[in-house]
C-alpha positions as CSV (number, residue, x, y, z in Angstrom):
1,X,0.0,0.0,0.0
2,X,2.3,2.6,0.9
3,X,4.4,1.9,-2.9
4,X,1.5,2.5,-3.8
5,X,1.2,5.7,-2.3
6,X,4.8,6.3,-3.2
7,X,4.2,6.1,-6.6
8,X,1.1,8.4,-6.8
9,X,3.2,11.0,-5.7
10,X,5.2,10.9,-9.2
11,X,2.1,10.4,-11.6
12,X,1.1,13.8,-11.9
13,X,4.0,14.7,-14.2
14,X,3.9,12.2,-16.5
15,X,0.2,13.0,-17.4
16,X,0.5,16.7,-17.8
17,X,4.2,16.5,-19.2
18,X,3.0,14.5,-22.8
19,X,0.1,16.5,-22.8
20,X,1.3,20.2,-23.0
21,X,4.2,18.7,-25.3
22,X,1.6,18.2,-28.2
23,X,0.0,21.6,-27.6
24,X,3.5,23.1,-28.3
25,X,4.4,20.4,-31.3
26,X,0.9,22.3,-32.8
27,X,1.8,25.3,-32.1
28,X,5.5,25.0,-33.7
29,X,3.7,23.4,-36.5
30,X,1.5,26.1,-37.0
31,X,4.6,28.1,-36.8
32,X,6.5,26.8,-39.5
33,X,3.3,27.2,-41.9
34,X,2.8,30.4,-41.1
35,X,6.3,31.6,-42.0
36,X,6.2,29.5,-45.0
37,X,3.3,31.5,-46.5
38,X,5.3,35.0,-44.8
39,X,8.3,33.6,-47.1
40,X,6.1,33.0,-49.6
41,X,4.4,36.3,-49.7
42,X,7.7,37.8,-49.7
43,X,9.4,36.2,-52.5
44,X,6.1,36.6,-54.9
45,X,5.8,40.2,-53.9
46,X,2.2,39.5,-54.8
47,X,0.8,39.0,-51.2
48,X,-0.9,42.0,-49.6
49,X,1.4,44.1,-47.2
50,X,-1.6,44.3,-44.7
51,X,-1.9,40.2,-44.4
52,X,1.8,40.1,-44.4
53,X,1.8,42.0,-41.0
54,X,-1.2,40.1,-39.7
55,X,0.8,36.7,-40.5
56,X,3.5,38.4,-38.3
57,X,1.2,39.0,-35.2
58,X,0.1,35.5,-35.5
59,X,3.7,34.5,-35.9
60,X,4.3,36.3,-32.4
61,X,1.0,34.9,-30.9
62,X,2.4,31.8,-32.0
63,X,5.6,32.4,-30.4
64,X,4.4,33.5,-27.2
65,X,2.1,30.7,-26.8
66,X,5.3,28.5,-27.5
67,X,7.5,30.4,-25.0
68,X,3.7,30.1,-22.1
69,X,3.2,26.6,-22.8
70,X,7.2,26.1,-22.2
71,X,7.5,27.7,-19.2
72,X,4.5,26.3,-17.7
73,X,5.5,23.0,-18.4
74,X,8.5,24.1,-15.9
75,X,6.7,25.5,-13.6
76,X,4.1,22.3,-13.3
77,X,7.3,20.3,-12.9
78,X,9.0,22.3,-10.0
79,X,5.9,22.4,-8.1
80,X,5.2,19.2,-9.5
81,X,8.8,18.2,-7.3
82,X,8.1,20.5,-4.4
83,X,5.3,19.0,-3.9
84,X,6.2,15.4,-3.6
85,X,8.3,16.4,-0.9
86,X,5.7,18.0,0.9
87,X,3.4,14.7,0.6
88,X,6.6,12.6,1.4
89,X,6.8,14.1,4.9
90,X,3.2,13.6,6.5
91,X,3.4,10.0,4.5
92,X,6.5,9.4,5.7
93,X,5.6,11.1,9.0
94,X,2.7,8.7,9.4
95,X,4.9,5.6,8.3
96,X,7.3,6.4,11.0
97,X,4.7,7.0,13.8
98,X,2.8,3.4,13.0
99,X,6.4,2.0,12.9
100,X,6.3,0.5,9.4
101,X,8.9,2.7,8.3
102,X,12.3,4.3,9.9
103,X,13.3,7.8,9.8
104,X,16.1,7.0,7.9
105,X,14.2,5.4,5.2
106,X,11.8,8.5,4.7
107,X,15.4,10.7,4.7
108,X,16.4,8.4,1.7
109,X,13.2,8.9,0.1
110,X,13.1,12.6,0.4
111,X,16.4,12.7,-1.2
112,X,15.4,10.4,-3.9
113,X,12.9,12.9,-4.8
114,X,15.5,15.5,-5.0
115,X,17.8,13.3,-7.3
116,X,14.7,12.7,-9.8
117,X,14.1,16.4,-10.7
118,X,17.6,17.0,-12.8
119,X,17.1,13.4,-14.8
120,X,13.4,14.3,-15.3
121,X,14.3,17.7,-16.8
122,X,17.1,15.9,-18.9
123,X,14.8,13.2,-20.0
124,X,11.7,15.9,-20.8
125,X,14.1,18.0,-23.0
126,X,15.1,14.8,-24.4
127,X,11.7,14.0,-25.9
128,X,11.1,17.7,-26.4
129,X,13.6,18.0,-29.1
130,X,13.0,15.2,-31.2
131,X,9.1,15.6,-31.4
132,X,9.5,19.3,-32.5
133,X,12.1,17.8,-34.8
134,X,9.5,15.7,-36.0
135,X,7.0,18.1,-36.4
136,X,9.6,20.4,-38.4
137,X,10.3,17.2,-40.5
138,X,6.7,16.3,-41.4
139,X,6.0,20.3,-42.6
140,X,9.6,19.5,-44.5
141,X,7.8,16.4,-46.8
142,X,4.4,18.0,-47.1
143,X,5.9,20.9,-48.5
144,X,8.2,19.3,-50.7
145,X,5.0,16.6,-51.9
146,X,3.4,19.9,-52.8
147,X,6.3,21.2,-54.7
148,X,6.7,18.1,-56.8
149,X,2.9,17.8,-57.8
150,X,3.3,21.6,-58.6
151,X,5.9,20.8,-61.1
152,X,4.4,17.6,-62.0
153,X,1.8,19.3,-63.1
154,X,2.3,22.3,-65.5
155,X,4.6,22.0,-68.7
156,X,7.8,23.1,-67.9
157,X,8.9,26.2,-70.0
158,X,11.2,26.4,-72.5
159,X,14.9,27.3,-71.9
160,X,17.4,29.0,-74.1
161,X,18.8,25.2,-74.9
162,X,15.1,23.9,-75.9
163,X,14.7,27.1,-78.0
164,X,18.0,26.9,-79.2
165,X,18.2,22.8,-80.3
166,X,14.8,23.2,-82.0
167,X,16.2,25.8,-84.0
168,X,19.5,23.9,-84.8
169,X,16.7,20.3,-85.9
170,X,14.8,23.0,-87.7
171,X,11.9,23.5,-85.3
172,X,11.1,20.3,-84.0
């Protein structure tokens, strides 16, 4: 019962951690799109200045968003580790009183807890990086796909070697 116990004092971060992790791999996604059609805009010099700035804002928005859902994740996980100390004692507390548990033993435990909250970061930022990777990645083919049925489908247009060669074969 009391592993039990033990171990609900840990669950909380790895529900919430996976969880704000895809809200940011959408918003990164969203991201990237949005800058593609900026660059896009840009390069044409077709696109209308006052959508250009709104795709800015939500670039920003999007940013910001990024930067919240970040540091909230942090925060969740420091008070996350706080926390289970503060549940730790009275458990611990109560262990020691009903004699199923010495002091040293809830000492240990307490500085297991401590221990965790550097590898958890670590292993967080580990998964962190990959998924936006993956996200970026995804964008990557799509927009690639899309250039190659682009191309695929118009004709392409004559170069000054096609123009040139069908003059040399007589215009064939």
């Amino acid at each position: 019962m009391d592993g039990a116990r033990a171990f609900a004092i840990f669950l909380p971060q790895p529900v919430f951690v996976p969880l704000l992790q895809r809200a940011i791999n959408q918003r990164s996604g969203a991201r990237v799109q949005v800058l593609r059609q900026l660059g896009i805009g840009v390069i044409d010099q077709t696109g209308d200045p006052h959508a250009e700035d709104m795709r800015i804002e939500h670039i920003f928005e999007l940013d910001m968003g990024i930067f919240r859902l970040k540091f909230t994740m942090n925060f969740l996980m420091n008070l996350s580790n706080h926390l289970q100390i503060v549940a730790a004692l009275p458990l611990g507390g109560w262990c020691v009183y009903t004699e199923r548990l010495e002091i040293g033993g809830v000492v240990a435990f307490i500085s297991a807890i401590g221990r965790l909250n550097d590898p958890w970061g670590d292993l967080v930022n580990y998964f962190r990086d990959p998924n936006v990777t993956r996200v970026k990645y995804r964008l990557l083919v799509d927009a690639v796909d899309q250039l190659a049925n682009d191309l695929s489908a118009r004709p392409p247009a004559p170069t000054a070697n096609t123009t040139a060669a069908r003059r040399y074969c007589g215009g064939y």
